[in-house]
C-alpha positions in Angstrom: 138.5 92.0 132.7 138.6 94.5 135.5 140.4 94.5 139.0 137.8 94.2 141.4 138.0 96.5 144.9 135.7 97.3 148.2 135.0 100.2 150.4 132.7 100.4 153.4 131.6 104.0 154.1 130.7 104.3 157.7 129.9 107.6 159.5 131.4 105.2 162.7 134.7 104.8 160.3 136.5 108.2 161.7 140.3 109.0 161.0 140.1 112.4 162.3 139.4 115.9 161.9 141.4 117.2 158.9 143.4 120.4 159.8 143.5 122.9 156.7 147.0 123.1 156.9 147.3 119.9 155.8 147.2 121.7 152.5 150.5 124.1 152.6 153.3 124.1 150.6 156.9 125.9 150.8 158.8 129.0 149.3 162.5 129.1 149.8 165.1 131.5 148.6 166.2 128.4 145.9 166.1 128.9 142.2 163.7 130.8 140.9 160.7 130.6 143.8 161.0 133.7 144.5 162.5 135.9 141.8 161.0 135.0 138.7 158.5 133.1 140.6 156.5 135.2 143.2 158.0 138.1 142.6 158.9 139.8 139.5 158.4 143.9 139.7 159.1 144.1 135.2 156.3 141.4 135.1 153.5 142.9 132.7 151.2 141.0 135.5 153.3 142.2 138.7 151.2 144.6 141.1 152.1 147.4 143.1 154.7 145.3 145.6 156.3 143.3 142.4 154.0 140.5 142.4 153.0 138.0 139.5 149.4 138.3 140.0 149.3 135.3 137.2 151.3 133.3 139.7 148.9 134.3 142.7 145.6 133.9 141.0 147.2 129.8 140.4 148.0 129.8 144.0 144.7 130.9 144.8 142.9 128.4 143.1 144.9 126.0 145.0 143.7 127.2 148.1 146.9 126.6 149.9 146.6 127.3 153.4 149.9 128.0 154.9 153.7 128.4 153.4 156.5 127.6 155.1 159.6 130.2 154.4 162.5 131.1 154.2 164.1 127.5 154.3 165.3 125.0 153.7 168.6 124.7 153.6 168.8 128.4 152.7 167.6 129.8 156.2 170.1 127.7 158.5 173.1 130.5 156.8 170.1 133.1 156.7 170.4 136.7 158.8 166.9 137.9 158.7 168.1 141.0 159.3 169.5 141.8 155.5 165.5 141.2 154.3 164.1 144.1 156.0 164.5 148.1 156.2 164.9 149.8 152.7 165.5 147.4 149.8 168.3 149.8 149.0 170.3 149.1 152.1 169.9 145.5 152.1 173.0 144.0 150.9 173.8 140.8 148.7 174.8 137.5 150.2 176.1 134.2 149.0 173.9 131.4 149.9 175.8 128.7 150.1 173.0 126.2 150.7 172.5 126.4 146.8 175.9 128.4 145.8 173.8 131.0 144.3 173.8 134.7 144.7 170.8 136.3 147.4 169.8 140.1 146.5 167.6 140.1 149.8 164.8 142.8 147.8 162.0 139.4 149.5 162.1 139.3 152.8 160.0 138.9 155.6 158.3 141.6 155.6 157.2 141.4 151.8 156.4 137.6 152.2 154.1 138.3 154.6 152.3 140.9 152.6 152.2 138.2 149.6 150.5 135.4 151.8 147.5 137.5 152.9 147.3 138.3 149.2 147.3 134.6 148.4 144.9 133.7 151.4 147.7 131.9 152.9 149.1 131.9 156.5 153.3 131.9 157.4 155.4 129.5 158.4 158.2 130.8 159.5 161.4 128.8 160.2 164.9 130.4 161.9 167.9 129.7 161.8 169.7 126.7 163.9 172.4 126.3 161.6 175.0 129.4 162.3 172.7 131.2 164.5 170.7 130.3 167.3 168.2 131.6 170.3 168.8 135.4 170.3 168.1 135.7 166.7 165.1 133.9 166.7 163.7 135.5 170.0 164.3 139.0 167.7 162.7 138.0 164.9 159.4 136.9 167.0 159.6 139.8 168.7 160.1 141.9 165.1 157.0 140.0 163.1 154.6 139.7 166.4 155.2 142.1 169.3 152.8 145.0 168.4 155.1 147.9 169.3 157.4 149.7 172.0 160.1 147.8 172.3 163.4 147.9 170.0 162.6 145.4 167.2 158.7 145.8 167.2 159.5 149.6 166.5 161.7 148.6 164.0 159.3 146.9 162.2 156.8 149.5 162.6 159.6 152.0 161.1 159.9 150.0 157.9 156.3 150.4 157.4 153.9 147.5 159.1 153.1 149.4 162.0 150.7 145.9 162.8 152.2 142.9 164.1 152.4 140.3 161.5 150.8 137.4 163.7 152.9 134.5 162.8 151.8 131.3 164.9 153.8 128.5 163.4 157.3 128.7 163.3 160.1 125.8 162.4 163.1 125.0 164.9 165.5 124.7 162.1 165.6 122.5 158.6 167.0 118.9 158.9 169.5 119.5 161.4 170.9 115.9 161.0 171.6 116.7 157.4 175.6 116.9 156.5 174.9 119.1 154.1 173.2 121.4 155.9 175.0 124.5 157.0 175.8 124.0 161.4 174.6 120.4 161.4 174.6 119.0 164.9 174.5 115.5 166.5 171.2 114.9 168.3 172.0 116.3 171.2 173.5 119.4 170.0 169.8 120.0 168.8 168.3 118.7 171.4 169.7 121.1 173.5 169.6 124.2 171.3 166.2 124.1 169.8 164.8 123.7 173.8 166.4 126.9 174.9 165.5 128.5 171.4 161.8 127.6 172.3 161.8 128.7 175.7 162.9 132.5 174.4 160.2 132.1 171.4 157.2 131.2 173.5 158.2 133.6 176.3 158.1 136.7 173.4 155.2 135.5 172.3 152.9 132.5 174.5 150.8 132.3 171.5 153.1 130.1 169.1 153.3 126.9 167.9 156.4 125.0 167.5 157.9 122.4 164.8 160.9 120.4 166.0 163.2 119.0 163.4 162.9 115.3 163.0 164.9 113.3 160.8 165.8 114.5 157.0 164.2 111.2 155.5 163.4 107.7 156.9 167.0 106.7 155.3 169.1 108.1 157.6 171.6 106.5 160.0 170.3 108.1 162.8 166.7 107.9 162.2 164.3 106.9 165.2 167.3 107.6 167.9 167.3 111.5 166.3 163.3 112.0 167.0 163.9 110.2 170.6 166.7 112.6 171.9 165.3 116.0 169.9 162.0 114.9 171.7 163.2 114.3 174.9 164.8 117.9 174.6 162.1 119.6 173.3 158.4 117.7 174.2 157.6 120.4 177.0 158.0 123.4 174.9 156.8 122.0 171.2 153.5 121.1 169.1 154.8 119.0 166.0 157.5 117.2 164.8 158.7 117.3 161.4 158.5 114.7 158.3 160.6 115.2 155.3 160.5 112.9 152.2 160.7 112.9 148.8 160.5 110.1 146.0 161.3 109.7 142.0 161.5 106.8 139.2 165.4 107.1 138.4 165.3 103.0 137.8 162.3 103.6 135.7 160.4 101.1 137.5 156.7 102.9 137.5 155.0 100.2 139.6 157.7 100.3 142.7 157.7 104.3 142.1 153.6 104.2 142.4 154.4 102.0 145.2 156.1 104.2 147.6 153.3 106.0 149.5 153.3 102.5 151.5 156.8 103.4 152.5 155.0 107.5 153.3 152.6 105.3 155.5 155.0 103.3 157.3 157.0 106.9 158.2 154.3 108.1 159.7 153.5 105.3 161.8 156.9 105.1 163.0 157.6 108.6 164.3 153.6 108.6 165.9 155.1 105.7 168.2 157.8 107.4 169.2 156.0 110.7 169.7 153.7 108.6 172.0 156.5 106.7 173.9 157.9 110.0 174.8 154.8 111.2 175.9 154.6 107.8 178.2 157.8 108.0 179.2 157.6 111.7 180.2 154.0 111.1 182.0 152.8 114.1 179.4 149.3 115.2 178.8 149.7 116.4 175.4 150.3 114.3 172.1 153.0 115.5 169.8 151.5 116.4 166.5 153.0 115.9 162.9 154.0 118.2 160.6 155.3 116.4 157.1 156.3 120.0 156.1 159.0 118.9 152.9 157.0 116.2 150.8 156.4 115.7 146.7 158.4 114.1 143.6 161.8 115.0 143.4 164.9 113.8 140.5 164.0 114.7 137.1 165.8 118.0 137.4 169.1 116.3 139.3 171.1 116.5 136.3 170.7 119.7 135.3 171.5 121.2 138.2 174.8 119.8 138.7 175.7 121.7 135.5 174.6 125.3 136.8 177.4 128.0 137.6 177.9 129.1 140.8 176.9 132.4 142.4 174.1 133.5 140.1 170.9 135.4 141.0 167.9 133.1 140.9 169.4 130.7 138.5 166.8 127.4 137.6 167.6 125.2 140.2 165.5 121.9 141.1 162.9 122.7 137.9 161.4 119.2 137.6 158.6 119.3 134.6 156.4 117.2 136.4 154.6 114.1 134.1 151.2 111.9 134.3 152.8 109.2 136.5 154.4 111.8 139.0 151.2 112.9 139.3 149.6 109.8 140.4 151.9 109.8 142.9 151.4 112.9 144.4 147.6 111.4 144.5 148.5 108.8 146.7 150.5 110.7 149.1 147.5 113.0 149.4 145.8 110.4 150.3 148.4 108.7 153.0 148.3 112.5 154.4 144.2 112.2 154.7 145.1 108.5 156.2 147.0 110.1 159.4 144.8 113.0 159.4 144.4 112.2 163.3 147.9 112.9 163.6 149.1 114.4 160.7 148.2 118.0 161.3 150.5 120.4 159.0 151.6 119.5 155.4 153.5 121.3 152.7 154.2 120.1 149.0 157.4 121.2 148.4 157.1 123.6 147.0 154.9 126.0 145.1 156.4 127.5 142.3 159.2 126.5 139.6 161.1 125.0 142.1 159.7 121.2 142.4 156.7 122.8 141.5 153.1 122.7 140.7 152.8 125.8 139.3 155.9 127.0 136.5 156.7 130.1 135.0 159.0 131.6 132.2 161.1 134.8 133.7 158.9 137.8 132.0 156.1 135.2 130.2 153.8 133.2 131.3 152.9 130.5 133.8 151.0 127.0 133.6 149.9 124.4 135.9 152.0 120.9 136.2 150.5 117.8 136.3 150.8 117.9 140.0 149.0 120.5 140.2 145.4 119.0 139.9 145.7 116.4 143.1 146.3 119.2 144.9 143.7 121.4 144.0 141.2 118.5 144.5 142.2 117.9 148.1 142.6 121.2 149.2 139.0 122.1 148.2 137.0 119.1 148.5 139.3 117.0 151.3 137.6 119.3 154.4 135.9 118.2 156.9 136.5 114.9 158.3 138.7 112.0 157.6 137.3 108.2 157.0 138.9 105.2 156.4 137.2 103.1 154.0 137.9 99.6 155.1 139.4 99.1 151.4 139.7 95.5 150.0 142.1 95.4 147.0 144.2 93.0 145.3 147.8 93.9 145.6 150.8 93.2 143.7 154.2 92.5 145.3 157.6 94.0 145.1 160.6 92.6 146.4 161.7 96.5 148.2 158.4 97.7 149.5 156.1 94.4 149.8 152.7 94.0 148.8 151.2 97.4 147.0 147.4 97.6 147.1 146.2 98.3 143.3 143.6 101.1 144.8 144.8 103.5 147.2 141.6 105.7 148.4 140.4 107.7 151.5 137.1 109.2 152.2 136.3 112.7 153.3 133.3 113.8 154.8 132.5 117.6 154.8 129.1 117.8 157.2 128.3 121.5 156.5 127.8 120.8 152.4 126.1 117.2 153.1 128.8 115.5 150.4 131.1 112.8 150.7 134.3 113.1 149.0 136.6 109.7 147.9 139.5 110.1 146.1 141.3 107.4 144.5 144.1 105.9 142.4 144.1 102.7 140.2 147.7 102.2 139.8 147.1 99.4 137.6 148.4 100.5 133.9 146.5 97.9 132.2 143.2 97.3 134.3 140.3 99.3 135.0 139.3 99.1 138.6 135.2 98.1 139.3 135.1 99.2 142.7 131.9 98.6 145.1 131.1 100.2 147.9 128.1 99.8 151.0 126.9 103.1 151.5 125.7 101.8 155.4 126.4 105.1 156.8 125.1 107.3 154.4 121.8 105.9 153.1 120.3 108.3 150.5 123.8 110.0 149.0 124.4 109.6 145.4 127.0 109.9 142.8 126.6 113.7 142.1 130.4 114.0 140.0 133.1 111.7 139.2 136.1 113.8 138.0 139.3 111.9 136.1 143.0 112.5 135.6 144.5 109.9 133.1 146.6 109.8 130.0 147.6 107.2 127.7 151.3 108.1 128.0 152.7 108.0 131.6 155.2 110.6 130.5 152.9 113.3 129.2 153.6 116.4 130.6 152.3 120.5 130.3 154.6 123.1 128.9 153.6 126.3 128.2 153.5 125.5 124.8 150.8 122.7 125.7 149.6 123.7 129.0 146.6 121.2 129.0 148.1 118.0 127.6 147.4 116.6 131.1 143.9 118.0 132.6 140.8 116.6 134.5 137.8 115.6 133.1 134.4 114.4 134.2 133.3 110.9 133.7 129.2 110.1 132.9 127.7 109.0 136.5 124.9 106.7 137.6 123.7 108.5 140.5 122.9 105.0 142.2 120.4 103.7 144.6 121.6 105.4 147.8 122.1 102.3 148.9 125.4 100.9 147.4 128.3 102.5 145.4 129.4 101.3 141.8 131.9 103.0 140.0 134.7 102.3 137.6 138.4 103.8 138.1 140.0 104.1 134.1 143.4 102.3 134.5 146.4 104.2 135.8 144.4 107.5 136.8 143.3 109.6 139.6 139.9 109.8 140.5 137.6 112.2 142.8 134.3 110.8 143.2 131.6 113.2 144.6 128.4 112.3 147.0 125.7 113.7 148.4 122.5 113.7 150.1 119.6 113.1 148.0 117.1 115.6 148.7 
């Protein structure tokens, strides 16, 4: 016997428009991301700058829109300074973030050159934590003043004689965080990350801002931290930022499929407070979200507490990601799409063998996590617009989160292709799910693809050994009568069901 589930699609039934940057992810100088990840100049595969093009033809496919860099906790100790001129010159640092050893041959310079080469736009984040205004008013001036003044000509002298453009840029990394390097009570912030926007927006007018929010929904301070930081800030910034991360440590796989509801109720909290402040301050403009750190996170915890200190790209935070992490990832796709209206910028954290999608092996190969495949859905068929789909599921309770709804699902709607996208999770393990849906808004679309991810065991994984032990697949259709929707989800699987107009 199956669960049974509803959806209305409605063209009235409007989230919001989805922003493409919904779909970024996150390079810091952690691990191997960058050496051995993006860049490895011995690579049989590595191009003229030291590329993997195997790496970027992955990140391609994923059509990731914008990466944030340099940090993390890395760029609140980070002088920007020793990543550009001659690699030569640049000298070695100890990051203490991650007690590892940073050669500086990456900087910004070179990861700008590797996201036009991915198709991907920066998002640049300075440094709060032992620096403050002036650097960050240089480095604007350095990656987007076109030339005749002292840092612009600098950057022109190292070889990019145009300006780099860089629109979104990150008022620090989790601020409230005591293990981040110069963490400051809210006021400290506050007050710091205003006059460090004024000097930014005054170099260039052009740019938009992300204020720290809280590290996670957990801490002490949460909800006070976004009021005071807001308070500071609301005149001179664009987003806020989100930060979360969730694993199975107790092995409980319902809770752990669960805890997108908790994603959801984030979000919802810090868009009332955004909106109180913009009440309270008589403001015109609504403060935007940008969840900029999200994805699994804790299989690797272990191993990294056994690392030595002061290497050079050691494997720091390499979770091999399984089935049931990837059905997670699914649903927090799908809160994202939820709170497109307000959720603007996103970034799975992050994008290569550190809590990864995409893995490599230092001089071999590279292959695709499970995690990989939710996010390569969403990012090419989640365009367009947002819809909530009035969804009727039965739910099953848990004593930490509350009731958890058995199908999680949004709709998309992408006007300029005709099609109507719905992606979906059964998180039932032993139940398919029959879902129904009344196609009232979009009379004549049909059932044109159904594409699957599901495995038996809920540990699988891909190695490189085995790189598609965990893969899509496309499920026989029955294109319908335009008038109604019935489909079957397998149990435990992620599901991307295509539709469109009957000709």
């Amino acid at each position: 016997m199956s669960i049974q589930a509803t959806i209305t699609l409605d063209r009235d039934s409007r989230i919001g428009e989805i922003d493409p940057r919904l779909y970024g992810s996150f390079i810091e100088h952690l691990g191997r991301a960058v050496y051995g990840g993006i860049y490895e100049p011995g690579h049989p595969t590595a191009d003229d700058e030291g590329f993997r093009t195997d790496v970027l033809d992955l990140v391609r496919a994923l059509n990731v829109t914008i990466v944030r860099y340099p940090g993390g906790n890395f760029v609140s100790g980070y002088d920007w300074e020793d990543g550009v001129g001659p690699r030569s010159a640049r000298p070695s640092r100890l990051d203490l973030a991650w007690r590892s050893l940073e050669p500086n041959q990456v900087g910004v310079n070179e990861f700008v050159s590797w996201c036009r080469k991915a198709g991907a736009e920066p998002m640049m984040a300075v440094n709060l934590g032992t620096r403050g205004p002036d650097a960050a008013r240089r480095l604007v001036e350095y990656c987007n003043h076109s030339g005749g003044s002292a840092w612009s000509d600098q950057r022109r002298a190292h070889g990019y004689a145009a300006p780099h453009g860089i629109k979104l840029w990150c008022l620090g990394n989790e601020m409230d965080g005591p293990w981040q390097i110069g963490a400051k009570t809210a006021e400290e912030y506050g007050r710091v990350a205003c006059e460090t926007a004024k000097v930014m927006k005054w170099v260039d007018p052009t740019i938009e801002l992300v204020v720290c929010g809280s590290s996670h929904l957990a801490m002490p301070t949460f909800g006070q931290w976004e009021i005071t930081a807001l308070n500071h800030t609301y005149e001179h910034v664009d987003y806020i930022s989100l930060h979360t991360y969730y694993g199975n440590r107790d092995g409980n796989t319902p809770r752990f499929l669960g805890r997108s509801v908790q994603m959801d109720q984030f979000i919802a909290k810090v868009v009332r407070i955004c909106d109180d402040i913009k009440a309270r301050k008589g403001g015109k403009k609504d403060i935007h979200l940008s969840f900029d750190e999200w994805n699994v996170w804790y299989h690797s915890n272990e191993a990294d507490r056994k690392q030595e200190p002061w290497q050079v790209a050691p494997p720091l935070l390499e979770d091999i990601y399984n089935f049931e992490d990837a059905l997670v990832v699914g649903c927090m796709l799908i809160t994202l799409l939820k709170h497109a209206d307000r959720v603007k910028i996103a970034c799975l954290a992050q994008l290569v063998n550190v809590i990864a999608p995409i893995m490599t092996v230092t001089g071999g190969g590279a292959w695709r996590q499970t995690i990989y495949y939710p996010f390569l859905h969403a990012s090419n068929l989640g365009r367009g617009t947002a819809l909530d789909l009035r969804a009727q599921s039965p739910v099953y309770d848990d004593p930490e989160i509350g009731p958890i709804p058995y199908l999680e699902a949004v709709g998309t709607l992408d006007p300029a292709q005709e099609a109507l996208t719905l992606f979906a999770v059964n998180r039932s393990p032993e139940q398919d799910l029959t879902l129904t849906g009344d196609l009232r808004g979009f009379a004549g679309y049909r059932v044109a693809q159904h594409t699957v991810l599901r495995h038996d065991d809920p540990h699988a994984t891909n190695t490189l050994a085995h790189p598609n032990a965990v893969t899509p697949s496309a499920l026989p259709v029955a294109p319908g009568d335009g008038k109604s929707l019935h489909i079957t989800l397998p149990r435990f699987s992620w599901n991307v069901v295509r539709l469109v107009k009957s000709s």
